[in-house]
Structure formats: structure tokens, C-alpha cells
PDB file with one MODEL, atoms N, CA, C and O in Angstrom:
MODEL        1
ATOM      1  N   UNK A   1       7.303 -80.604 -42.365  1.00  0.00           N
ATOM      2  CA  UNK A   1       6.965 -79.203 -42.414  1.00  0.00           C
ATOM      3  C   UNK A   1       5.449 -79.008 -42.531  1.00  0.00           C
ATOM      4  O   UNK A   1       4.986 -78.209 -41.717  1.00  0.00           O
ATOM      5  N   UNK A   2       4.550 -79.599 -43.412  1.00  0.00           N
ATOM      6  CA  UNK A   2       3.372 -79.619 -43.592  1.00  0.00           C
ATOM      7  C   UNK A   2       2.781 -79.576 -41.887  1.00  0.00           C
ATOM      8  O   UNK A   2       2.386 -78.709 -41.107  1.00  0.00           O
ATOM      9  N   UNK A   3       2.985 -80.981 -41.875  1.00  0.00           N
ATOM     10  CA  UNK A   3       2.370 -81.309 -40.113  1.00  0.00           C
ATOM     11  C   UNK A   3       2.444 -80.179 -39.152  1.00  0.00           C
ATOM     12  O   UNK A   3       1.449 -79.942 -38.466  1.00  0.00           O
ATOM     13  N   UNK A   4       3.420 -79.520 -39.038  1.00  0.00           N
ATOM     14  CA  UNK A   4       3.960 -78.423 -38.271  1.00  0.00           C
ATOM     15  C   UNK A   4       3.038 -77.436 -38.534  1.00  0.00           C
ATOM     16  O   UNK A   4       2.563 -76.717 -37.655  1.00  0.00           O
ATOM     17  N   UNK A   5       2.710 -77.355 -39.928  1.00  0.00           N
ATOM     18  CA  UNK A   5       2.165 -76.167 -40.291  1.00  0.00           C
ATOM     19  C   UNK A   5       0.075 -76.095 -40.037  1.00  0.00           C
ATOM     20  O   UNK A   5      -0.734 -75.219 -39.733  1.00  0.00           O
ATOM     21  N   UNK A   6       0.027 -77.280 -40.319  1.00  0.00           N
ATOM     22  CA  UNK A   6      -1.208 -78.075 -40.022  1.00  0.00           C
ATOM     23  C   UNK A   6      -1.355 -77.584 -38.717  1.00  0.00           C
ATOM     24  O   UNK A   6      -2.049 -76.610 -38.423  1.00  0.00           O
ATOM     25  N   UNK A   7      -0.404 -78.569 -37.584  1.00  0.00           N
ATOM     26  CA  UNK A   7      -0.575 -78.401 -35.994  1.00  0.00           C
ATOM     27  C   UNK A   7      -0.631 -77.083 -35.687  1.00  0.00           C
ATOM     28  O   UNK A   7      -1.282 -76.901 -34.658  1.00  0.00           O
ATOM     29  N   UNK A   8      -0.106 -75.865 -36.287  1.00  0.00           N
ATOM     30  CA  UNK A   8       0.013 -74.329 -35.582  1.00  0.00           C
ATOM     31  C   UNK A   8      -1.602 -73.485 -36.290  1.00  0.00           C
ATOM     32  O   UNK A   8      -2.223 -72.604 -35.695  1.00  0.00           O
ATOM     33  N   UNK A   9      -1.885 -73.927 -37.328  1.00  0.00           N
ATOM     34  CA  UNK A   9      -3.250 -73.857 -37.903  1.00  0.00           C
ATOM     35  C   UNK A   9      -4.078 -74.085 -36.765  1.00  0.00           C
ATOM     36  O   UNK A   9      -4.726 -73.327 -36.043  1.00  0.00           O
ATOM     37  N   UNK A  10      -3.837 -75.714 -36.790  1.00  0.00           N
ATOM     38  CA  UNK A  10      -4.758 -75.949 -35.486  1.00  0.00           C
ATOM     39  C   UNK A  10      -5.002 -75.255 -33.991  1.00  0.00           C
ATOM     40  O   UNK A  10      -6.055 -75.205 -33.356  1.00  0.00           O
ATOM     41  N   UNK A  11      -3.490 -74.659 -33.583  1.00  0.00           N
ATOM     42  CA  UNK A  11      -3.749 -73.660 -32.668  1.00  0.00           C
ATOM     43  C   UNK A  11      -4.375 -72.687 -32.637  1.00  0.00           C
ATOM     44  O   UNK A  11      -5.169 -72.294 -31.781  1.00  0.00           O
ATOM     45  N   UNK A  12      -3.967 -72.118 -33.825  1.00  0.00           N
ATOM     46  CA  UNK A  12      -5.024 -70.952 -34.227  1.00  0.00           C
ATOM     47  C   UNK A  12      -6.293 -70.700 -34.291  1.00  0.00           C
ATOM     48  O   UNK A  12      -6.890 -69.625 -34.220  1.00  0.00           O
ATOM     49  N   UNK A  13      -6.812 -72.168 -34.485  1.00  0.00           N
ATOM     50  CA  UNK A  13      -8.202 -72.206 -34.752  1.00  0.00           C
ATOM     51  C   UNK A  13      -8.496 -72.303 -35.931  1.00  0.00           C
ATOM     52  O   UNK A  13      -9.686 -72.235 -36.239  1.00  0.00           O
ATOM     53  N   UNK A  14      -7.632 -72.466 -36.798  1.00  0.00           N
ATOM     54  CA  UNK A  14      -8.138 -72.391 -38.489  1.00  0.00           C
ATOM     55  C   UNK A  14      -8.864 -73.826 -38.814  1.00  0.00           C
ATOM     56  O   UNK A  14      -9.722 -74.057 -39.666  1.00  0.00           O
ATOM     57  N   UNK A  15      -8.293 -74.663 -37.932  1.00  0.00           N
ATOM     58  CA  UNK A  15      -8.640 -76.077 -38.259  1.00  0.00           C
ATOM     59  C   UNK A  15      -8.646 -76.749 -37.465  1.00  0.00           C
ATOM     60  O   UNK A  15      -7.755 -76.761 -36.616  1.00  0.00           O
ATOM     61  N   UNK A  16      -9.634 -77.529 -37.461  1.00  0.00           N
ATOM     62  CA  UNK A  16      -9.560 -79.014 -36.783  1.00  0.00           C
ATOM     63  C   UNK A  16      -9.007 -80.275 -36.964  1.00  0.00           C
ATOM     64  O   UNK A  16      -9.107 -80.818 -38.064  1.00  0.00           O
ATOM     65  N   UNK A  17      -8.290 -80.957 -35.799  1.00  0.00           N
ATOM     66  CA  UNK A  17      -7.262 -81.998 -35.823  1.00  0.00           C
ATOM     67  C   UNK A  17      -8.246 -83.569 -35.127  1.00  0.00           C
ATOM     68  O   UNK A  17      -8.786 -83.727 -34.032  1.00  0.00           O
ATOM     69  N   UNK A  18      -8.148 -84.396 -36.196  1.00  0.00           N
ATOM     70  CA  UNK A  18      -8.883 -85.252 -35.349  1.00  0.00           C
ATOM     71  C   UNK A  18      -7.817 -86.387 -35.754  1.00  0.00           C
ATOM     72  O   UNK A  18      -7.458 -86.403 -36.931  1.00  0.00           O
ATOM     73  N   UNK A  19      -7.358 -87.210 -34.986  1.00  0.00           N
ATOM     74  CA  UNK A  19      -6.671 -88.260 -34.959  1.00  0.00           C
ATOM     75  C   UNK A  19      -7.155 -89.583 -34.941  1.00  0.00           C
ATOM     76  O   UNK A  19      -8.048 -89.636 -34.094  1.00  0.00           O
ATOM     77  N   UNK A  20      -6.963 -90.792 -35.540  1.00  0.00           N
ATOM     78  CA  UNK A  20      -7.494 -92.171 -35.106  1.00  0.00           C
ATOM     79  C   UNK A  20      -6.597 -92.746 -34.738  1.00  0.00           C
ATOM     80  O   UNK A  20      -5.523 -92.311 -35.154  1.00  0.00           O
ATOM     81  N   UNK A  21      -6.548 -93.828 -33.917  1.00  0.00           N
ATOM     82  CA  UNK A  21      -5.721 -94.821 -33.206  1.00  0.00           C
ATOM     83  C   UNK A  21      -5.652 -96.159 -34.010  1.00  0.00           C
ATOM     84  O   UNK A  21      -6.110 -97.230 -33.612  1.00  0.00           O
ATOM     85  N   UNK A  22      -5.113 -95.979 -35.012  1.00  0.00           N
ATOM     86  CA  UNK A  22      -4.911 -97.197 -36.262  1.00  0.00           C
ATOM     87  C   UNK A  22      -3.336 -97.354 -36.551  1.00  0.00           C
ATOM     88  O   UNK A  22      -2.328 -96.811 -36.097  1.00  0.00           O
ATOM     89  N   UNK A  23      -3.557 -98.225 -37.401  1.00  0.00           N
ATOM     90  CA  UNK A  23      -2.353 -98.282 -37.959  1.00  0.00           C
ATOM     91  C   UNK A  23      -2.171 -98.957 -39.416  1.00  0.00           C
ATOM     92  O   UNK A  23      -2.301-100.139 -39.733  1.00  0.00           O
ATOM     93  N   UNK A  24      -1.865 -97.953 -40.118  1.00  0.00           N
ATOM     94  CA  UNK A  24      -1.101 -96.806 -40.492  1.00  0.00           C
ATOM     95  C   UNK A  24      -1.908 -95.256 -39.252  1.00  0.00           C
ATOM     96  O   UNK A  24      -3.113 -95.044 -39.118  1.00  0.00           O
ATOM     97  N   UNK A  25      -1.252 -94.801 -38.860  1.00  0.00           N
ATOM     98  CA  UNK A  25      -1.822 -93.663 -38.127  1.00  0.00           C
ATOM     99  C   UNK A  25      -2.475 -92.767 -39.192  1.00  0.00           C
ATOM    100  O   UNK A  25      -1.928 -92.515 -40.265  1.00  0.00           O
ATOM    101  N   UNK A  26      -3.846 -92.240 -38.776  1.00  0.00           N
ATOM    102  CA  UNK A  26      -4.932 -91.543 -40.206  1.00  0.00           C
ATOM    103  C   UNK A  26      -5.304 -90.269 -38.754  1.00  0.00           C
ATOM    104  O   UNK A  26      -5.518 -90.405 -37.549  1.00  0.00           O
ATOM    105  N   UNK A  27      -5.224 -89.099 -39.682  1.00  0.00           N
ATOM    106  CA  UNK A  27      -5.265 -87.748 -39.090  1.00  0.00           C
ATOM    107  C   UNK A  27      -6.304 -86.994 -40.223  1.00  0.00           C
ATOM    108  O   UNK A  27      -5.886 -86.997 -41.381  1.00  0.00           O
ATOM    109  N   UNK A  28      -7.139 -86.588 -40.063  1.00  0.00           N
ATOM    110  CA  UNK A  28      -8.036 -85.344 -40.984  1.00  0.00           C
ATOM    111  C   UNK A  28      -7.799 -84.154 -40.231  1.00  0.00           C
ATOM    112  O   UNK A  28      -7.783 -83.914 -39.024  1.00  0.00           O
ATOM    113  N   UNK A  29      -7.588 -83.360 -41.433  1.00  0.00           N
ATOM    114  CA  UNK A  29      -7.738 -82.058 -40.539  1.00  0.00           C
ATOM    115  C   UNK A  29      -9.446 -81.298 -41.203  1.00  0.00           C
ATOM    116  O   UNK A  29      -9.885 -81.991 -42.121  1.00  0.00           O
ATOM    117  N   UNK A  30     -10.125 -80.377 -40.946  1.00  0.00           N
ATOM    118  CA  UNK A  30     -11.049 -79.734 -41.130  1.00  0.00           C
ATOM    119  C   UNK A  30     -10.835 -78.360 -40.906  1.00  0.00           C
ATOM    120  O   UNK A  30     -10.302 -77.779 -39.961  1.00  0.00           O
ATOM    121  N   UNK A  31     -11.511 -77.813 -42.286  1.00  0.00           N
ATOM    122  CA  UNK A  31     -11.697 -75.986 -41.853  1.00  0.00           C
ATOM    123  C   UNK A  31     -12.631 -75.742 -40.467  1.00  0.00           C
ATOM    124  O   UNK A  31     -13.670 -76.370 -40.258  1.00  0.00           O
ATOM    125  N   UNK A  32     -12.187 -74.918 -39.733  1.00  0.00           N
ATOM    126  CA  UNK A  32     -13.316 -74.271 -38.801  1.00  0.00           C
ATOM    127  C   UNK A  32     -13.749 -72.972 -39.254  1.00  0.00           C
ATOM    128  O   UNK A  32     -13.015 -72.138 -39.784  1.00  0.00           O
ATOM    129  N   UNK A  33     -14.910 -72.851 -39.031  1.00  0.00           N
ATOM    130  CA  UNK A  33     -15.764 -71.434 -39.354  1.00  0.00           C
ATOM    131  C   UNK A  33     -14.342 -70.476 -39.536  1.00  0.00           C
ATOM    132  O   UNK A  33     -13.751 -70.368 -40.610  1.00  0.00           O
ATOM    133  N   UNK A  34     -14.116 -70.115 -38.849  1.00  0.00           N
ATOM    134  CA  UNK A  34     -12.786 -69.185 -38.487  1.00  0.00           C
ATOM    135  C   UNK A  34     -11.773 -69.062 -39.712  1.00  0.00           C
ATOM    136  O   UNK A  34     -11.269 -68.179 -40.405  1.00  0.00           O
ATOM    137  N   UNK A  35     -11.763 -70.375 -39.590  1.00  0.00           N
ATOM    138  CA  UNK A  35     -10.865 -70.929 -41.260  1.00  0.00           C
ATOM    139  C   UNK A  35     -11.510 -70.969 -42.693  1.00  0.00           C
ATOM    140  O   UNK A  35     -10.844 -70.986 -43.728  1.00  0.00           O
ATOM    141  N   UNK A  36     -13.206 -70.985 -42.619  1.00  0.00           N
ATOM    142  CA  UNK A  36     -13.867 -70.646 -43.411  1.00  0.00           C
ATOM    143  C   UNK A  36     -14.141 -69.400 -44.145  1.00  0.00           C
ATOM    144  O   UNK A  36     -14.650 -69.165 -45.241  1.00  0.00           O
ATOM    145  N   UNK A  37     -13.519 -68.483 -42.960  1.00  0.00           N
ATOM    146  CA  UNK A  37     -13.714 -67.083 -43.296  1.00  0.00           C
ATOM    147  C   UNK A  37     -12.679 -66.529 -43.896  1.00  0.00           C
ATOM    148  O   UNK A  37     -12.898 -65.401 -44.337  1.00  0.00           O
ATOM    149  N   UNK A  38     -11.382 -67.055 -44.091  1.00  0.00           N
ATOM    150  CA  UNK A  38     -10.456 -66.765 -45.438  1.00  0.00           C
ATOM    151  C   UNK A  38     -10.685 -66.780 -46.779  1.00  0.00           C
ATOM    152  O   UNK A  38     -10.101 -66.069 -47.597  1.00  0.00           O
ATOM    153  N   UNK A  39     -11.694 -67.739 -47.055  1.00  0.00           N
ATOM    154  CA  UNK A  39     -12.099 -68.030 -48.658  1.00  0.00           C
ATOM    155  C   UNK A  39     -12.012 -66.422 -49.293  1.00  0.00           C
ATOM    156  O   UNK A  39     -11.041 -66.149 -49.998  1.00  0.00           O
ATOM    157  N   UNK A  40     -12.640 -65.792 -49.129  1.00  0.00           N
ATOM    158  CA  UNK A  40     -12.709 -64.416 -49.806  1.00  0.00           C
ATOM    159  C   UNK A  40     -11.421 -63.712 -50.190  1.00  0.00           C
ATOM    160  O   UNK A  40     -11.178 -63.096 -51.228  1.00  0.00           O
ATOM    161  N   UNK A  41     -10.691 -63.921 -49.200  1.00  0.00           N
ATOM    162  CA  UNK A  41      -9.426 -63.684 -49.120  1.00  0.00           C
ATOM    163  C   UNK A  41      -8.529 -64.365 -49.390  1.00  0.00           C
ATOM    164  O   UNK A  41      -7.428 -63.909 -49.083  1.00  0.00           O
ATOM    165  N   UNK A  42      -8.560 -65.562 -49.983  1.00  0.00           N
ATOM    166  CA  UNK A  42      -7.985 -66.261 -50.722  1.00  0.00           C
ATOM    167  C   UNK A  42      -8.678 -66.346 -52.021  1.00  0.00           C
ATOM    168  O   UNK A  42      -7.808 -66.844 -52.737  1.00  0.00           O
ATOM    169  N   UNK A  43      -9.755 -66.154 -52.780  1.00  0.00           N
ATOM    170  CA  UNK A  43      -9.972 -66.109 -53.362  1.00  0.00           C
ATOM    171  C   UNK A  43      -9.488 -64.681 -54.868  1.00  0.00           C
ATOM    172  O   UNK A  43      -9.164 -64.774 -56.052  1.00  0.00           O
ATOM    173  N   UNK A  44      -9.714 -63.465 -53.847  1.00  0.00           N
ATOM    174  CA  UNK A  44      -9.037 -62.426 -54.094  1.00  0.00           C
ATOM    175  C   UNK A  44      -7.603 -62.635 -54.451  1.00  0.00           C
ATOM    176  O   UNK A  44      -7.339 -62.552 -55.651  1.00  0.00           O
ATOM    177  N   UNK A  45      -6.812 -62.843 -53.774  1.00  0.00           N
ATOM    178  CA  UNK A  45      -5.307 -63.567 -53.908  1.00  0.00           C
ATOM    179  C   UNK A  45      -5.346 -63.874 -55.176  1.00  0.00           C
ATOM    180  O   UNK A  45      -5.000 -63.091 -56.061  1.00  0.00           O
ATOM    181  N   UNK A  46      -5.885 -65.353 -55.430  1.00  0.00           N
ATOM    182  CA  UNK A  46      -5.729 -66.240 -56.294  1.00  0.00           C
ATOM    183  C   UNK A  46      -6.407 -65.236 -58.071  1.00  0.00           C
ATOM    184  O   UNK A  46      -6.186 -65.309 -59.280  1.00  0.00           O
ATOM    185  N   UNK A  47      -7.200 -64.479 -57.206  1.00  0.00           N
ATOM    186  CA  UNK A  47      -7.726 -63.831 -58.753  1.00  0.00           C
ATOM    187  C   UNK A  47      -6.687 -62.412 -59.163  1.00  0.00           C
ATOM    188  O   UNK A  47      -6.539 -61.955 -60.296  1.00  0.00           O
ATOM    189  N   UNK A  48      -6.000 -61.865 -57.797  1.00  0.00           N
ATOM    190  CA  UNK A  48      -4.727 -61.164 -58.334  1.00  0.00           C
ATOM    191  C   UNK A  48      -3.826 -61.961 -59.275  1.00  0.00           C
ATOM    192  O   UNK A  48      -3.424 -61.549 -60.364  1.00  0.00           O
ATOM    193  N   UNK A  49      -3.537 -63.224 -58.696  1.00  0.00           N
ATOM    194  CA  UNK A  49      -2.631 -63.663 -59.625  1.00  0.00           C
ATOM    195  C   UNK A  49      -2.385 -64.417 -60.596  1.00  0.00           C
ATOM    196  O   UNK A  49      -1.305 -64.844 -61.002  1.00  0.00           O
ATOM    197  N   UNK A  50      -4.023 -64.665 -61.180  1.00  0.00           N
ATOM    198  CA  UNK A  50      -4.052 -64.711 -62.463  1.00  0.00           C
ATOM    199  C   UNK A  50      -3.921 -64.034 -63.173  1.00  0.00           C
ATOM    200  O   UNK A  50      -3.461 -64.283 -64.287  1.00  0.00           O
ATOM    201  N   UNK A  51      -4.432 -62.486 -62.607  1.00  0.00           N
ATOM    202  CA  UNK A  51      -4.638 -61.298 -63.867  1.00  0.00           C
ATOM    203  C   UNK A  51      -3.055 -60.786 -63.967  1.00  0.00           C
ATOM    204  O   UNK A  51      -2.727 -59.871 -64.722  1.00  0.00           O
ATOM    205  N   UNK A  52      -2.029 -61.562 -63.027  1.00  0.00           N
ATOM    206  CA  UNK A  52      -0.617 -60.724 -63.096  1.00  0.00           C
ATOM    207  C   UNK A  52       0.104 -61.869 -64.029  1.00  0.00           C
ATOM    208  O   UNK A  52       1.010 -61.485 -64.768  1.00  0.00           O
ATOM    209  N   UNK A  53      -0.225 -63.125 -64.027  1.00  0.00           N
ATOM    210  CA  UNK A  53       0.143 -64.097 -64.758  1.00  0.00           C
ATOM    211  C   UNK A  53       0.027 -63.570 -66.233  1.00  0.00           C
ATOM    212  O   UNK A  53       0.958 -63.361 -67.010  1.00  0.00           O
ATOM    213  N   UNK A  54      -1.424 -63.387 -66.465  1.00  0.00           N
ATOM    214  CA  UNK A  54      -1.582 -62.983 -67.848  1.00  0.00           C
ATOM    215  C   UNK A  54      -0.923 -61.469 -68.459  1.00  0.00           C
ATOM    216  O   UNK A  54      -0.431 -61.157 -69.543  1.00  0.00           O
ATOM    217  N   UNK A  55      -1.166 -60.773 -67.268  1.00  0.00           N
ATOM    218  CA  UNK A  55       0.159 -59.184 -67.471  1.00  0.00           C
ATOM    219  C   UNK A  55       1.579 -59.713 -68.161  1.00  0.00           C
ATOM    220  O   UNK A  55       2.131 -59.295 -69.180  1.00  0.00           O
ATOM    221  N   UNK A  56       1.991 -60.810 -67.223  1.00  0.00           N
ATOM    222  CA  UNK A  56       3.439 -60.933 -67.510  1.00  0.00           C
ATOM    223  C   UNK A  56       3.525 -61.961 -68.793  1.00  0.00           C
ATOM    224  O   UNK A  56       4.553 -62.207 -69.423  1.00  0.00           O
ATOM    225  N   UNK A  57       2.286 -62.475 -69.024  1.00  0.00           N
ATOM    226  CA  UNK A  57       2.440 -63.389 -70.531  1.00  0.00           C
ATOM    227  C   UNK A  57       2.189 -62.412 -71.527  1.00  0.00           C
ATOM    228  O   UNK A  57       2.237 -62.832 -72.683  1.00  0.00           O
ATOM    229  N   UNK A  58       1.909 -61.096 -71.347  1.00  0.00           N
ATOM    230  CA  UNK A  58       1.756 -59.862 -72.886  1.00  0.00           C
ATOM    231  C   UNK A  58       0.202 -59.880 -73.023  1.00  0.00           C
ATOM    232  O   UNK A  58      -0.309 -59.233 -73.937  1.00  0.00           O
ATOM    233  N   UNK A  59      -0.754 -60.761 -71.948  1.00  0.00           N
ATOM    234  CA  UNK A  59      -2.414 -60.856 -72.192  1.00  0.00           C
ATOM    235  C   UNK A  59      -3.154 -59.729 -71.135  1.00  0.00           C
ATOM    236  O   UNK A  59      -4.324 -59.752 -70.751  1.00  0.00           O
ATOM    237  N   UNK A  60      -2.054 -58.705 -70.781  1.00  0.00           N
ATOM    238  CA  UNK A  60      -3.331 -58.115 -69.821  1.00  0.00           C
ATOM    239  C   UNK A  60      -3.333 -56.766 -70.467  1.00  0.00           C
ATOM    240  O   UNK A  60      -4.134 -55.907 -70.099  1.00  0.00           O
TER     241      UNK A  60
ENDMDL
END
């Protein structure tokens, strides 16, 4: 599932797929600019759901 999810990233453009011809087979993937430009928006995310974490622990 990961891989799948990786490879359709990669269509998108979110990331780069680079493969080596080894063995064990070794794959990196990389953010592209494109994919760089989520941070904010993941960042936001991640800071909603701390402050809802702490809501639902009785701390907000």
C-alpha cells in the first residue's frame, strides 16, 4: 500500500522516484518543490490537532 501510494505521489509530482539496480532493490523517494509546498499545510493540520488533543484531554 505504501509503494502504491509513493508511486501515485510520484505521478503527481509530489515526489521524486529514483531507483538503483542492486540487490536488495534500494528506491529513495524525494520531495519536489511542488511537494515542498504542502509544509504549511501540513503544518497547520498537525497544529489543529494538537490543540484538539489537548481540548479532548480537559487542557484547552
Amino acid at each position: 500500500m505504501l509503494t502504491a501510494n509513493l508511486r501515485e505521489m510520484a505521478d503527481d509530482g509530489l515526489v521524486t522516484r529514483t531507483a538503483y539496480p542492486e540487490v536488495p532493490p534500494r528506491v529513495i523517494y524525494e520531495l519536489t518543490g511542488l511537494g515542498e509546498s504542502l509544509s504549511p499545510v501540513l503544518d497547520a493540520l498537525a497544529e489543529w490537532g494538537e490543540g484538539y488533543q489537548a481540548l479532548r484531554a480537559g487542557r484547552g
